[in-house]
N, C-alpha and C positions, 0 to 999 in steps of 0.2 A: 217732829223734826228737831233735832239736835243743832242749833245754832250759835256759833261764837266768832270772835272776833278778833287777830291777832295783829297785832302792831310790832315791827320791826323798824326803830330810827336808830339814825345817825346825824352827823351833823350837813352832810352832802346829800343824805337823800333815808325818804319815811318810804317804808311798804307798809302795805294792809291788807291780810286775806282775809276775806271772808270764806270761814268754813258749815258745810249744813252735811249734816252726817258723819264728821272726819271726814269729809271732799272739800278740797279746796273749787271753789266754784265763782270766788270773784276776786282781782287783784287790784289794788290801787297804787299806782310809784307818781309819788312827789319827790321832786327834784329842784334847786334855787335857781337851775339854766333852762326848766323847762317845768313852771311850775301850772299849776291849772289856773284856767284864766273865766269857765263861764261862771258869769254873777257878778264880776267885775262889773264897775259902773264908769264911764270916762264919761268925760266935757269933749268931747267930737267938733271938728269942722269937715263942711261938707264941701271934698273936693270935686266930684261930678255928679251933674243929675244928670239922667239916661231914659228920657220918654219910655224912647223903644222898648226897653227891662222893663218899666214902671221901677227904678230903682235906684238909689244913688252910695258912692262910693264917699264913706267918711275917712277920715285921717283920723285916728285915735293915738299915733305914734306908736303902732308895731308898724312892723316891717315893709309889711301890704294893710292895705288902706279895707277898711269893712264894710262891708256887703248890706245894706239895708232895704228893705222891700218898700215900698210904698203901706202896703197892709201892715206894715210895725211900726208903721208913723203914729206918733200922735197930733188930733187934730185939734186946735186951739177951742175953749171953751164944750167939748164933745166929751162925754164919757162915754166909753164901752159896755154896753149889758149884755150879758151870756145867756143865749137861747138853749142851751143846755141846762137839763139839772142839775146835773154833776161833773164835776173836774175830777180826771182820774190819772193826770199825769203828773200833780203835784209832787207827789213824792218820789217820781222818777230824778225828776231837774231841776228840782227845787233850788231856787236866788239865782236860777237864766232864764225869765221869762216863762217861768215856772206856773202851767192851767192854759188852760186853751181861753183865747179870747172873745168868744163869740163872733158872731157877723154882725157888720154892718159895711153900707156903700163905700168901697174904697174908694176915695179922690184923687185924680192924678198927679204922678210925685211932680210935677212940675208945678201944681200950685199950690204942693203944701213945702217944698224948701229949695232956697236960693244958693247957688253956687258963693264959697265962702261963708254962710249962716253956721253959729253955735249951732249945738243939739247933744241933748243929755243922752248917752245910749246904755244898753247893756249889751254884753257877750253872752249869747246862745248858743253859737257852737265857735269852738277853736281856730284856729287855721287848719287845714288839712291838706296838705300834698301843694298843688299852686295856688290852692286860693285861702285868701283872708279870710280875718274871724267876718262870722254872723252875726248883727248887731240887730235889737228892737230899741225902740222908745221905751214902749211900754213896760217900764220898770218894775218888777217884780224884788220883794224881802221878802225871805225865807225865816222863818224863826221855829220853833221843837214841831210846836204846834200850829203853827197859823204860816202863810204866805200871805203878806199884804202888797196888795196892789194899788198904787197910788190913781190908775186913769183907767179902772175896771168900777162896775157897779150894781155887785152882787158877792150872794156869799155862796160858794160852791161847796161841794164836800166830796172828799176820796172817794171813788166809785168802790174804792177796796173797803169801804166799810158797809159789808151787806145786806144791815140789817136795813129797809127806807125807814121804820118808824125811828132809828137811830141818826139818822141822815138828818130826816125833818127836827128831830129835838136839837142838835148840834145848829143846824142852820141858823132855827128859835134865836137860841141863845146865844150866838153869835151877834145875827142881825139886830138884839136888842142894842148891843153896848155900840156897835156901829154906827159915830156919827153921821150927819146926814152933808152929803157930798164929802166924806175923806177917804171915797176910796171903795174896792171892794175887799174879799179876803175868799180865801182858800182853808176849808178845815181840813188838816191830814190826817194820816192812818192815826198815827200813836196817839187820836187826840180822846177817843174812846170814851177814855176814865177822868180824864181832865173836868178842871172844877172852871168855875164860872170865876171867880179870884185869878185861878194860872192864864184863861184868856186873857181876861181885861188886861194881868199884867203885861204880857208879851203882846199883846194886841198897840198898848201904850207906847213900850219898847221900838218896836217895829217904826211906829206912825214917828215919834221921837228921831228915830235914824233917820227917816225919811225927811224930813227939815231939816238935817243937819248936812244932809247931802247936797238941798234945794240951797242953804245959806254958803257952805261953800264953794258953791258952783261960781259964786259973785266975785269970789276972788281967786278964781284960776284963770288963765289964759289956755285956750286951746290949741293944742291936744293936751291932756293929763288927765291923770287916776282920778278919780275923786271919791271911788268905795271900790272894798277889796274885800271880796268874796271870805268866809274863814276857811283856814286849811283844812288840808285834807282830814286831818287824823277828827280835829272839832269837828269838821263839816257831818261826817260820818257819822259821830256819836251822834250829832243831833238830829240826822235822817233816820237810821238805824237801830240806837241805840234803847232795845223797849224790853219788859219784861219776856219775849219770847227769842229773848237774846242770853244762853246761860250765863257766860262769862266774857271780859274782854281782856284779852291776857299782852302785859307793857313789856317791851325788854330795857326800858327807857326810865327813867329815875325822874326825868324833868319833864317826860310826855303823860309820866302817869300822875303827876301834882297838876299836871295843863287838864288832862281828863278827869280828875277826882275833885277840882276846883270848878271847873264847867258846870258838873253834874252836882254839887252844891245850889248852885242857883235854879235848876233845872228839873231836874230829877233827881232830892236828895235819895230815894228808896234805892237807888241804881246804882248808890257809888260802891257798896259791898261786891257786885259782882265784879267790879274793876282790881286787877290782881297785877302786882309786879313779879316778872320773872329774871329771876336773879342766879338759874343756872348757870355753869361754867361752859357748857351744850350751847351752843347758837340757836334760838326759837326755831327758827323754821327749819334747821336742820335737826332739830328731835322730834319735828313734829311731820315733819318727810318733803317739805314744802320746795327745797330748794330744787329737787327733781322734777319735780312738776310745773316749776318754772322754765325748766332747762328747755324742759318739751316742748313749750308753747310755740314754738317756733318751728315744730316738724310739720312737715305737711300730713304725714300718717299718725291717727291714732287707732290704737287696739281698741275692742271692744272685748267683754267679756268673755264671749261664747267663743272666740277666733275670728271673728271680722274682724273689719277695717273701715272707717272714714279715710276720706282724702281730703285736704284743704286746702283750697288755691285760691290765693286774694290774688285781683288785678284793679286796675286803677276805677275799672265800669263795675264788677259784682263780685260776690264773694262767691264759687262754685263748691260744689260740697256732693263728694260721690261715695256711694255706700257699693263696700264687695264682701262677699259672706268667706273671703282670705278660703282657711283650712277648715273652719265650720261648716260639714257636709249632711249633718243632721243623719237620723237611721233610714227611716222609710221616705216621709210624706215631705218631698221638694216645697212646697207649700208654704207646711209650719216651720220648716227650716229658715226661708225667708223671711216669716212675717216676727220670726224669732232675732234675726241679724238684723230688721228694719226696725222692729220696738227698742231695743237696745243700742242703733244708732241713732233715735227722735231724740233719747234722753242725754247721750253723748254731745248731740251737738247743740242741743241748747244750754249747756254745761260747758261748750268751747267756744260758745259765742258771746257770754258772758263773762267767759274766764281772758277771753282773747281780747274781748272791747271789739269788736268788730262790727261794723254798723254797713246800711246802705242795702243794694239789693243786695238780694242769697239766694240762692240757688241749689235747691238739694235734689242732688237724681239717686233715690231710694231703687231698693232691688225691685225690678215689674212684682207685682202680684195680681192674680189672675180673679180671687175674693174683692170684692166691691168691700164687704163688709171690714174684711183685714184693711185697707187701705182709710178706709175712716177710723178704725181704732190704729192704729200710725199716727196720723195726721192729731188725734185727738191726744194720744201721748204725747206729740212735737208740744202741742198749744198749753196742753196742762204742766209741763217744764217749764215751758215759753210763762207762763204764769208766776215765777218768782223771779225773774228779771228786772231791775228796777227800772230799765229802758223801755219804750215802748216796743211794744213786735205785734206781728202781723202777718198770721200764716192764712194764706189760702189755699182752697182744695187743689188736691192731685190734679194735672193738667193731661189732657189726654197722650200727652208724653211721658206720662208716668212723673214728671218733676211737681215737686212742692215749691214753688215760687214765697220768699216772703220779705217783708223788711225790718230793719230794729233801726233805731234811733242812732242817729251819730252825733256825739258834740265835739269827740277832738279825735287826734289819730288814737289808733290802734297800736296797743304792745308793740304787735313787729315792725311799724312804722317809727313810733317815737325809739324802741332800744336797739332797733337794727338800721343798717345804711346798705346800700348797693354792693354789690363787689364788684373791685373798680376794674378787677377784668372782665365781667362779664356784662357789666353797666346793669345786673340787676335781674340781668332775663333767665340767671341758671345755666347757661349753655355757652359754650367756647366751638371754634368752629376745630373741625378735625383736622389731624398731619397734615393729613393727605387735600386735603379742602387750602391747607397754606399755601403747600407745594406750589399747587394748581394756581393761586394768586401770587406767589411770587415769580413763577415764570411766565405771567401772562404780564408784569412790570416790566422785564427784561425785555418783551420783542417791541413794550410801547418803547424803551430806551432804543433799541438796535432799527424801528422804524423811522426816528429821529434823526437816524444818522450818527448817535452820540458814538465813539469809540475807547474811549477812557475807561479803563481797568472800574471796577467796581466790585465791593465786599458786601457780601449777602451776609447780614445777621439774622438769625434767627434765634427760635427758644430752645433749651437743647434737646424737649420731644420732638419737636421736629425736624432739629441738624440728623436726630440719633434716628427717624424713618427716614431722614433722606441715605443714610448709609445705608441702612440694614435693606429698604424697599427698591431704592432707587440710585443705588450706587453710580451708576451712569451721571448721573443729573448734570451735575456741573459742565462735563466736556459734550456733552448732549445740546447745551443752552448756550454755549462759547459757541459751536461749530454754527449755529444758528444767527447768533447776534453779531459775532465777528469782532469781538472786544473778551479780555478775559476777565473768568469773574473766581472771587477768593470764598469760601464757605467759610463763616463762624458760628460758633451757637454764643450766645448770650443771656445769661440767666437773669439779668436785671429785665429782659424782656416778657411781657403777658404771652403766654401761652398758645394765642393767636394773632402775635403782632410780628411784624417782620420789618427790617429799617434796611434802606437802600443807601450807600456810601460812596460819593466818586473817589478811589484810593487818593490817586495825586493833590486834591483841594481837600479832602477831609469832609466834603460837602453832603449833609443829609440830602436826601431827592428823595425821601417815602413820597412827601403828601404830592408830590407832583406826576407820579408813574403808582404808585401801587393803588388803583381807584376802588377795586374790588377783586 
């Protein structure tokens, strides 16, 4: 598989696709109004504890106050040990709490912190829609090769490294240099070829930061920063950036001296594939990129053969419906579907990672009547589902024919962070019809003319619905006068939404919508 890595910056805002085949298949936009937050490390005060959650809400100073579990406490003098052999989410999340923690007995948050108490936290996931970021204790660094963990006590390794006799040598030689009580660590994918020098040295590094974050925690006052994640474009190279990576191609003159000086200390061997583009062409516009951005936001995508996905996020699950469109196949209904269902598995694990879209999912694949066809679906979804850097999580076909699954969420989604409501519609897509207005603005008129009120009053409305009330209902007005027994004036008004209507007493000039038009 053909993999590389395109960087588009400016000074307002860095893209990053990731492409595997000439497909663009994963996007990342850093912005300075909305820049990424997990791996941040803040000096927190704890505004409430909450038995009933087992959880309390810290003030870190964003906006909304962060969400902390009891389970991502740390417990004073306790290290955490991993009853797992393996961490395999390290290099999904790597520097937010990055490896799964193990078990042990949770203690009630009410007797491990006081309302008002410091507490060092990190950001695991973002804020997302109303609620605040995700915060753990349990501090996690990220470095090429290693995650160190200050209050973890073991050394894991990427489940993506399949060899176990590889596993166990990596662990070895980890665990040797690993003093005793500093900590646990996490070995990553890219860490393969790594020498026993490049550990200790980033192992040092790591441990290093990490004192440096414990000494200045002494002199912050809480809430503030006190560690700040690297950006995106570094973050990337150093998750990312391995020999089954051809090229990473800059349009950036001062991103490609930040990546070509990175990758000196890191991976000198790497910095040859790092390439400046100095076309007159905008990068992702000779490379087709800026189209496939535009789309990201249809709810319909094509599939090759003539179907079609559907994709509709809501605030509870992501729903995802598959139609075989103009793909009618020749003979066998059968192979036509399990043809429109293989080519939508690969689709949408390609729009779930192109889109960032996290939380449940929901996919309703076309019926198939083959048991067999419906496990090779499900096993094309998972083998896609497979270069995701997020975690996912597909289960079998449900006797409704749906594949239920989940992916990892840390922050919003594309359409959430680059898109906002339409403030006529509040968001839901839909305006109500002429005829739907009509019928509310003369059911306003008889709550006026039950009132008793008699004073002249001027109907605005939007002018599709002045222009059905001529065309459908020309009557209207001396129809709703004979009724009410006051007269009423028609205007259309184009500064008005589409289904909004505003009630006027002529002689005072006086709005009356919110008090007569309820529905």
């Amino acid at each position: 598989m053909k993999r590389e890595i395109l960087v588009n910056a400016s000074p307002r805002e860095t893209r990053v696709a990731i492409m595997e085949d000439g497909q663009l298949v994963e996007l990342l936009v850093d912005r300075p109004d909305a820049r990424r937050m997990v791996g941040d490390v803040y000096l927190g005060k704890v505004e409430a504890v909450l038995p009933g959650i087992q959880a309390a809400f810290v003030n870190i100073g964003t906006e909304k106050s962060a969400f902390l579990h009891a389970a991502d406490v740390v417990v004073e003098n306790e290290q955490v040990s991993d009853d797992e052999e393996e961490e395999d989410d390290a290099d999904e999340q790597a520097g937010g709490g990055g490896g799964r923690r193990g078990r042990r007995e949770v203690r009630p948050i009410q007797d491990l912190l006081k309302r008002g108490q410091d507490i060092l936290v990190q950001i695991t996931k973002e804020p997302i829609s109303t609620k605040g970021p995700r915060v753990t204790a349990q501090v996690s660094l990220a470095g090429r090769f290693l995650v160190y963990m200050p209050f973890a006590s073991k050394v894991g390794v990427s489940r993506k490294i399949d060899e176990r006799s590889e596993r166990q040598r990596l662990r070895a030689m980890v665990g040797e240099m690993l003093p005793d009580d500093a900590g646990g660590v996490i070995v990553r994918t890219v860490s393969e070829d790594a020498t026993k020098e490049t550990f200790e040295r980033e192992l040092n590094t790591l441990m290093n930061n990490w004192k440096r974050i414990k000494r200045k925690t002494q002199f912050l006052r809480a809430p503030a920063m006190v560690h700040r994640e690297t950006n995106v474009t570094r973050g990337l190279v150093r998750d990312l950036f391995s020999a089954k990576v051809e090229r990473v191609l800059v349009d950036s003159k001062q991103v490609f001296n930040e990546i070509t000086e990175y990758l000196q200390g890191i991976a000198p061997d790497l910095v040859e594939r790092v390439k400046l583009y100095e076309d007159t062409v905008p990068l992702f516009d000779r490379e087709e990129i800026e189209t496939e951005i535009r789309d990201l936001f249809k709810r319909r995508c094509d599939l090759p053969s003539g179907g079609y996905i559907i994709i509709e996020q809501t605030e509870a699950l992501v729903s995802i419906d598959v139609n075989s469109g103009r793909y009618t196949g020749k003979r066998d209904p059968e192979k036509t579907i399990f043809k429109t269902n293989t080519e939508a598995a690969r689709e949408i694990a390609r729009q779930l990672r192109l889109r960032d879209v996290g939380g449940i999912i929901v996919c309703d694949f076309i019926d198939m009547e083959s048991q067999g066809n419906r496990d090779k679906v499900l096993h094309e979804l998972r083998t896609h589902l497979g270069r995701d850097r997020a975690r996912t999580k597909a289960f079998a076909v449900s006797d409704l024919g749906l594949i239920e699954m989940t992916r990892q969420r840390v922050r919003q989604s594309h359409y959430q962070s680059m898109t906002e409501a339409c403030p006529t519609c509040s968001g839901s897509g839909r305006v109500f019809t002429p005829e739907t207005i009509v019928r509310r603005t003369e059911r306003a008129v008889r709550r006026m003319a039950a009132e008793g009120r008699r004073e002249p009053v001027t109907l605005r409305l939007h002018p599709e619905v002045a222009l059905h009330v001529l065309e459908q209902e020309h009557d209207f007005v001396k129809r709703l006068e004979k009724m009410a027994g006051f007269a009423l004036d028609l205007r259309d008004d184009p500064l008005l939404k589409p289904d909004e209507i505003k009630l006027v007493m002529r002689g005072a000039q006086r709005d009356v919508t919110q008090q007569y038009a309820l529905a």
